[in-house]
RORO-796507 format. One record per residue (C-alpha): z, x, y. Coordinates in steps of 0.001 Angstrom, whole numbers, plus 500000, padded with zeros to 6 digits. Layout:
N
ZXY/...
***
This chain:
693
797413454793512196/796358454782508498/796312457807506209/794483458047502900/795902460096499856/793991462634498128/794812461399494646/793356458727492264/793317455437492818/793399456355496515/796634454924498528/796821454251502407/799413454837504290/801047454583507881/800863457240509927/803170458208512529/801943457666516200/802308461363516813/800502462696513924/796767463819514154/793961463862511151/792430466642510326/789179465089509493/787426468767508742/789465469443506205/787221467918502867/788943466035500265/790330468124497478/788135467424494355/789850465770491077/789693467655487532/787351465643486017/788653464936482624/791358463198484728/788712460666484786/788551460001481223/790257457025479911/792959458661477737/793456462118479276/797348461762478862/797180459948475784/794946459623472541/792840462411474186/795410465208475579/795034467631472805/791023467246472571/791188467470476560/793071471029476068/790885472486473423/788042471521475582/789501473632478845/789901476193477004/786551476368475965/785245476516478855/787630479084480580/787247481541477853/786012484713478974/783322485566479500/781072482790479091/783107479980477402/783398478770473602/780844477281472443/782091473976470988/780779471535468052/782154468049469478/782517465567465760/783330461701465823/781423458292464694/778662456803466668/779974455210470009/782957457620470350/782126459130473334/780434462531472272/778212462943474565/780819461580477772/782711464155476704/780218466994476903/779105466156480354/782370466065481319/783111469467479507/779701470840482053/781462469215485489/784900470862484526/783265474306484225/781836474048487708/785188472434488600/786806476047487332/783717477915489215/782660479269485697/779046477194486532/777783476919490220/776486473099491257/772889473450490201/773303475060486970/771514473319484200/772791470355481765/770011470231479528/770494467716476744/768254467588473458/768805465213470785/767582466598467182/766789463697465447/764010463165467825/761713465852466222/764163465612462687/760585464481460863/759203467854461737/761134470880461370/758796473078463392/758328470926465907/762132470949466563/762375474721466279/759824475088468679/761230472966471424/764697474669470976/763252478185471588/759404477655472262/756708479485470641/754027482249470945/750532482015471099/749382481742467248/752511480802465979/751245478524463906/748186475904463824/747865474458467300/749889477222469158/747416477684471761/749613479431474442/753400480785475006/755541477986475681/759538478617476446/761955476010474661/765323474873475891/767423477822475080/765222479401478385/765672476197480491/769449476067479747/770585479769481100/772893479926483277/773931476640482334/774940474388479024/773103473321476305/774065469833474222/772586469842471074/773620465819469510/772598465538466235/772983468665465559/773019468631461731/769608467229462100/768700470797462447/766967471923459319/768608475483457944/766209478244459806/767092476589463209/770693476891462339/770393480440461479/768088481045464498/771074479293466626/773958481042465068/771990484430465512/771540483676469341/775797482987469628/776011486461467872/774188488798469831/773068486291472866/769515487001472415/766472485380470158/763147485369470237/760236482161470584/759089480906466871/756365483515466308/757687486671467891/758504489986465236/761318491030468143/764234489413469152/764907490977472564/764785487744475344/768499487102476655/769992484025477618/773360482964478833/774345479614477807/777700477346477080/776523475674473536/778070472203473098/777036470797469705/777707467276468280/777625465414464766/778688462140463411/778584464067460055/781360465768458056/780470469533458549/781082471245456056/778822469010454099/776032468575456462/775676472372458443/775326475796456859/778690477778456623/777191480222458611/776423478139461686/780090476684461372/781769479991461700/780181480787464640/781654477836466518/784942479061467091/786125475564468858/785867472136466906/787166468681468747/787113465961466897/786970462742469480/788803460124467499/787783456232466430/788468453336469113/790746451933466247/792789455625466163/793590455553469817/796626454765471425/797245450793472341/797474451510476078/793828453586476223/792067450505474011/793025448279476923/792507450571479480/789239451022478157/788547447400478045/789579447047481328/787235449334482845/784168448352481108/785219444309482021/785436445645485715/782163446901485214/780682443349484371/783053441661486928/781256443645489700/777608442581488310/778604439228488021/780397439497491661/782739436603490419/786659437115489302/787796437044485842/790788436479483663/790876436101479884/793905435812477380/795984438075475185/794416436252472172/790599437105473379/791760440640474630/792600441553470795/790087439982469291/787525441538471267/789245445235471027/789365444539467024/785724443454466441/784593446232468207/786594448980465850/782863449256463829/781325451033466408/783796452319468860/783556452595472229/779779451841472469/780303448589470391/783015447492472716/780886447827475972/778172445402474270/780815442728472801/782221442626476644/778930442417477602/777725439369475234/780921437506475477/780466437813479280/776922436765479530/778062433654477232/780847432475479368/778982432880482266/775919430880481270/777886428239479990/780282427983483144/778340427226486188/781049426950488713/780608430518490445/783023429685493267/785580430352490582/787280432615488204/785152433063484869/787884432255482012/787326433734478768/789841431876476365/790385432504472396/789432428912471222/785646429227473032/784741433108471397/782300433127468472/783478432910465557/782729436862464683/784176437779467200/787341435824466610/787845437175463452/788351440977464816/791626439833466180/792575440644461800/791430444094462400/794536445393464386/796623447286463022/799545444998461180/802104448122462099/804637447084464702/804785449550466578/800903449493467445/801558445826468082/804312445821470638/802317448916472153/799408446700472623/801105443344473631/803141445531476360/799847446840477502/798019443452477408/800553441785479529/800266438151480201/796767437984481213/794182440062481991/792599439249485740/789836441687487667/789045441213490928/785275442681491710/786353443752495097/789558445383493746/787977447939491462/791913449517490374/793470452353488980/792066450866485166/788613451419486904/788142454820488224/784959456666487691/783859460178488113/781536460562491019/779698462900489038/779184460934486159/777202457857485877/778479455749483043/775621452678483339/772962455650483352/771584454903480066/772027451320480120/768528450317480355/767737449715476876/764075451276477076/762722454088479388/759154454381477584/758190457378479905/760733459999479089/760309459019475314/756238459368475046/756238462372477755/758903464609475827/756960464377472412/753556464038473006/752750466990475283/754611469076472359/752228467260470450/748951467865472581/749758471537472883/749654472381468929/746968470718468913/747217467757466601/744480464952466016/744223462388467631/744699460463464809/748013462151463739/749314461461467630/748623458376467504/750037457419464215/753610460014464777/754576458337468559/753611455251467665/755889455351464273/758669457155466765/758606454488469239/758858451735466396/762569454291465173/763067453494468628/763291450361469164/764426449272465925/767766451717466431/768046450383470416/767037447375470748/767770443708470228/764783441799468719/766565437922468799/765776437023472771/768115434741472205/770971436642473070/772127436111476041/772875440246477064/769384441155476385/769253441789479925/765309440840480581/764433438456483437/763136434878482808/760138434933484684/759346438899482832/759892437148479170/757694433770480217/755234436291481348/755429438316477960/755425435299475701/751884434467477774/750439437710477596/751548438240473573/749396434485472947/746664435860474329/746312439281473160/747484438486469765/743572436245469864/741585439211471745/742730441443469109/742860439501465795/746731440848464824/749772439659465133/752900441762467263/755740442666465640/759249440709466348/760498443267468925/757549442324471010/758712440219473677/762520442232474610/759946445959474457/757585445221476585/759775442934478875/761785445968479310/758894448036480516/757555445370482988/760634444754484435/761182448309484688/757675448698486032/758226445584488612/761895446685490160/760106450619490840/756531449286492028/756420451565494424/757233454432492744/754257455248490217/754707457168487251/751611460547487214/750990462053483931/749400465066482763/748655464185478949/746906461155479328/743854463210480844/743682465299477317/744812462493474948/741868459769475432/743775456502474839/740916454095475850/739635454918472216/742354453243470807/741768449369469990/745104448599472223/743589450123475655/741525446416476238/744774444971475952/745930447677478477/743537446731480794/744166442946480473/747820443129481318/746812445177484179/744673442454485849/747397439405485023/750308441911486878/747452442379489850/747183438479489947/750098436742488978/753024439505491009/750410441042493013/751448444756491441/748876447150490838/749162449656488092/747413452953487825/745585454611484864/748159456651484148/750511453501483859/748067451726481128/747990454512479399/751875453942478713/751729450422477729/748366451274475633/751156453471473342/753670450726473574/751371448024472714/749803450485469730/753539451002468148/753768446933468503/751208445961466394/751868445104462888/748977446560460335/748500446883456810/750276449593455221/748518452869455170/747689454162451847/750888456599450936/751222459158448186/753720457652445441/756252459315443908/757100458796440245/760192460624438665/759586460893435045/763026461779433062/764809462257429211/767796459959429176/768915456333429919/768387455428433556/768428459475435055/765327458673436576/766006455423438197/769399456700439737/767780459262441645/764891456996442627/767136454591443609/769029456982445778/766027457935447814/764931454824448404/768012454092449515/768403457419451945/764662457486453439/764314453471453358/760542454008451799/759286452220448587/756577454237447432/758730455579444651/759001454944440809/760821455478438134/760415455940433909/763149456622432270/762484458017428282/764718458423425789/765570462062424094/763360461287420724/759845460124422592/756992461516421702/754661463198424115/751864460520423574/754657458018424189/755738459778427616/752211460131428973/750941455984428003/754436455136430138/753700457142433046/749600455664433202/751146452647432895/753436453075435293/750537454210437472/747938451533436799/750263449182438520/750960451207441690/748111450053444123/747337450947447411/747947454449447002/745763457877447243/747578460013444968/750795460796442818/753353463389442780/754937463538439620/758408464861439679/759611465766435452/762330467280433903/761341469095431257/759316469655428133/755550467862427344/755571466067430559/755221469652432387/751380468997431213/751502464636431445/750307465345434741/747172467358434116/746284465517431203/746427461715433155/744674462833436642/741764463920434021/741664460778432011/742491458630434567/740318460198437473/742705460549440246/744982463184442205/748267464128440544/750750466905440816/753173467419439043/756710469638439933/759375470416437306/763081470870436988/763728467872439093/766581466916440623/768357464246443228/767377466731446505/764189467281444942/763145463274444917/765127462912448688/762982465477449966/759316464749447888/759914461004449135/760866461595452814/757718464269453080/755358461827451616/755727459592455120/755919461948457598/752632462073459642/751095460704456043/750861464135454510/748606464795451873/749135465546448420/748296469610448273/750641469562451553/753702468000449813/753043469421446479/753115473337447907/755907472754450695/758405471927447651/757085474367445428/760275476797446437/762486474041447614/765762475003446375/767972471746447850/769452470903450791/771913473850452424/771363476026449482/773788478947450302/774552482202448914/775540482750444961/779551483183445078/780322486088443108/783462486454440932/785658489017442511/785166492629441151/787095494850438970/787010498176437506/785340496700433976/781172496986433909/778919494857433819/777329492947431235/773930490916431297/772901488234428538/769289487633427874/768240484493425297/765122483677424218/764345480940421665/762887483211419113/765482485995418638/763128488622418845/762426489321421680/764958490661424701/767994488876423124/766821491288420445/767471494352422776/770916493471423757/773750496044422320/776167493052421534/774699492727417486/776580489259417451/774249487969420048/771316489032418457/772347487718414790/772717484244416405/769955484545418054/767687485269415368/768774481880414099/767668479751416426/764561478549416279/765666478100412379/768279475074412912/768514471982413844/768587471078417776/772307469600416704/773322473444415407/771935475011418595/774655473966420750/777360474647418167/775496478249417765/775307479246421859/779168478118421770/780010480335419430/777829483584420608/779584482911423769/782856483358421818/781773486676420363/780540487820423881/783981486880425572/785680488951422906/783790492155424154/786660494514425355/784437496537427420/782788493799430218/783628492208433145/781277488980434011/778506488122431769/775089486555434360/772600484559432246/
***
């Protein structure tokens, strides 16, 4: 008789004759994280911090989870959510909810309000109460990813809610709901750079998950074991490759981790396999037949020894997977899928999640359209391949001939052309739509949001009637609404008419740095720059700037950001000569243009909107004033004014006040040497502390 082990991988055993089963008795259940590729290695010490989050009394830690893309953030936190209800700290059904912030990172409201919903009123559109995540989430955990996507007021609103454990929907005077929830926040940013000092104190527990390159030899082959024998099974064919291949695929993939690895097994795979049709044997993958980018990551690796004989003693020989011999390199947690998110594009969850947000505030129309149209496009430029080419694009033959077909002839019934990502986007969907036929999407949203006024919907409609008679699949109304979105956010039209910035600046090149910067940052081109030197005269300044503008076209306004001086009125002066809409905003700076450019592009804002939103903008993370540390001496306040007479002429310090006087008197060369040496005579006052201009 055979008897099976209770550990991982699971061994069988012979049984004596006289021994019974006890086949009532369930099988103990595993710690999860004993799952994780690395839990005794690279990842012991993050694996520890992470218990102890989540036995803390009384609710847990809550936890901001740092790392690169691809590093296995948001594994991790899932895994952190099975180990509490592997503790009992969270019964089987509490929630996971998981938010990303950079999906609503365009609109600040938008992303405080799905965090912790809104009141009737609470602003333009707020038509009725809606609850946000933080209610969804009690009794459960909440992973925020992104997190320093959050603009300021959300992170105060968050860190106030892991202070007392109450807040209040956007809106509300009172904070009096209650919640409890495990908070699990991510970033691929440095912290203390990119969140407010006060949200960071708040998180008492910080695990930094570290680069594929930083972990330990044995867990980078491990790892690229497991995610081969995930291939090997699709493939349902054996495989072997060499030492040489092993490292060079391990070292290409150091760029983007973990998540870069999967997809370099996954090409090199799908390239071997195409070009080797013998599938009654063993798929080789040998050194001499990788690409030739891929060959070059073998000059990645570490040169120390140590790593090296770590990593050849872990290599082996040869690597060989069986797919009917899964392995202890292999095991999974039944729990967790890891090929969950592998289809590239799941168009439903993406349009449902922000346009009823959308449809309940209110918005146009118009502004709908244009917003999830310009999110899908982030979309599938950040996720998706555009060169079909590749073999590990994962789309079906007969879905892509289809798709090339369909693009031909919509492409004439609409008289534009679809953008590159065309064919791999909407193959996605159809395939998507073909393998769950039977299981049709409903949707509440297209009833309010009338998509057969867009120019797309005929195009709908036509793709409807080709899947009816070429695969015999019929698609409901709801469904065309879907691909009416998808094919809107395909099309490629003219550029909408943007407000353009200009940054007019004293001084060689000031301007064009910081221009440069946020063109850079917010990858937008609607920007300019004139740089003037110190000695230009104000008629000078104002004929550069309408020149500047005369050969901007396509554009229905300017915000003029200046520095100082006469070109605090160039503004006024060219919108009247020149008959069109300019604002102008002064005491620029680098934040200032980052913020004026990225504002001009979201849901093409208009000029008055722009102009007053970053009339108090104070920068990015603008924290308290840090004051010196006191002492028993008073205090002391300076006051200058150009002329001398007027409060500087008040103060009791009589040297400040002769200097003063002098001012306006000098030459700009003197005034320098003259505020240098008031500040001398203030600092000998005997009877002050700090002086606070």
């Amino acid at each position: 008789m055979l008897g099976k082990s209770d550990s991982r991988p699971v061994r069988y055993f012979v049984k004596d004759k006289g021994t019974t089963v006890n086949t009532d008795r369930p099988p103990r259940p595993l710690d999860p994280f004993n799952y994780l590729i690395g839990y005794n290695g690279s990842l012991k010490k993050q694996i520890s911090q992470a218990k102890a989050a989540v036995i803390y009394p009384p609710h847990g830690l809550h936890t901001l989870l740092t790392g690169d893309t691809g590093v296995g953030k948001s594994l991790f936190a899932n895994l952190m959510y099975n180990y509490a209800i592997f503790q009992g700290r969270l019964v089987k059904k509490s929630p996971f909810i998981v938010f990303n912030c950079a999906d609503y990172a365009n609109n600040p409201q938008l992303l405080v309000s799905h965090i912790f919903g809104h009141v009737k009123g609470a602003f333009s559109g707020a038509s009725k109460d809606k609850l946000g995540l933080i209610s969804e989430a009690n009794q459960g955990v909440l992973f925020l990813d992104e997190v320093h996507r959050l603009p300021p007021e959300g992170q105060e609103m968050i860190f106030y809610f892991m202070d007392t454990g109450t807040y209040g929907l956007l809106g509300e005077t009172k904070r009096n709901r209650k919640a409890e929830i495990f908070l699990v926040c991510a970033t691929t940013e440095e912290p203390n750079s990119a969140l407010l000092s006060t949200f960071l104190r708040r998180i008492p527990i910080k695990i930094n998950l570290p680069n594929l390159a930083n972990r330990e030899p044995g867990d980078q082959v491990e790892l690229l074991k497991f995610l081969i024998g995930i291939e090997v099974r699709k493939i349902n064919r054996p495989l072997s490759m060499d030492v040489e291949s092993a490292k060079a695929i391990i070292g290409s993939s150091f760029s983007g981790n973990v998540g870069k690895l999967k997809s370099t097994i996954q090409s090199v795979c799908a390239q071997f396999f195409a070009n080797d049709p013998r599938h009654d044997e063993p798929l080789a993958i040998r050194f001499e037949a990788l690409p030739s980018d891929i060959k070059i990551g073998i000059f990645n690796l570490t040169r120390d020894n140590d790593y090296l004989v770590g990593l050849q003693r872990a290599l082996g020989e040869e690597i060989t997977i069986n797919p009917d011999d899964p392995g202890p390199e292999l095991r999974q947690c039944p729990d967790i899928d890891v090929n969950r998110h592998d289809t590239p594009f799941q168009v439903y969850d993406f349009i449902d999640n922000k346009i009823e947000l959308m449809l309940e505030q209110n918005f146009s129309d118009k502004d709908i359209n244009r917003f999830i149209t310009s999110e899908i496009n982030n979309y599938i430029a950040c996720n998706l391949p555009f060169n079909r080419n590749r073999l590990d694009h994962g789309v079906s033959q007969k879905t892509l001939a289809f798709c090339q077909s369909i693009k031909v002839e919509l492409e004439v019934q609409l008289g534009k052309k679809f953008s590159e990502g065309f064919l791999l986007s909407l193959g996605y969907h159809l395939d998507n739509l073909m393998n769950n036929k039977n299981q049709p999407r409903a949707t509440i949203w297209a009833r309010r949001y009338q998509v057969n006024k867009l120019e797309e919907y005929n195009s709908a409609l036509t793709i409807k009637r080709r899947l009816n008679k070429e695969f015999d699949i019929f698609i409901s109304n709801d469904e065309v609404a879907y691909i009416t979105l998808l094919l809107a956010s395909l099309v490629v039209r003219e550029r909408e008419k943007h407000i353009h910035v200009i940054v007019a600046t004293h001084g060689d090149n000031i301007a064009s740095n910081m221009a440069d910067i946020a063109r850079k940052l917010i990858a937008e081109n609607n920007i300019s720059a004139v740089d003037m030197p110190l000695d230009i005269r104000p008629n000078q300044a104002i004929d550069q700037i309408k020149h500047c503008i005369s050969t901007t076209p396509n554009t229905k306004g300017f915000l003029l950001l200046v520095d100082m001086g006469s070109l605090l009125q160039a503004g006024a002066i060219i919108s009247q000569d020149c008959h069109i809409a300019i604002r102008t905003l002064d005491m620029v700076s680098t934040p200032l243009v980052i913020e004026a450019l990225r504002r001009t592009v979201i849901l093409n804002a208009e000029l008055d909107d722009i102009y007053f939103s970053l009339l108090h903008f104070k920068g990015y993370g603008a924290g308290e004033r840090q004051l010196p540390p006191a002492d028993n001496k008073p205090l002391a306040i300076l006051a200058i004014c150009s002329s001398g007479e007027g409060i500087a002429k008040n103060c009791r310090c009589s040297c400040v006040r002769y200097w003063m006087r002098w001012i306006v008197k000098i030459s700009t060369s003197l005034i320098f040497r003259s505020m240098t040496c008031s500040a001398a005579s203030i600092t000998s006052c005997p009877n002050t502390r700090y002086l606070y201009p």
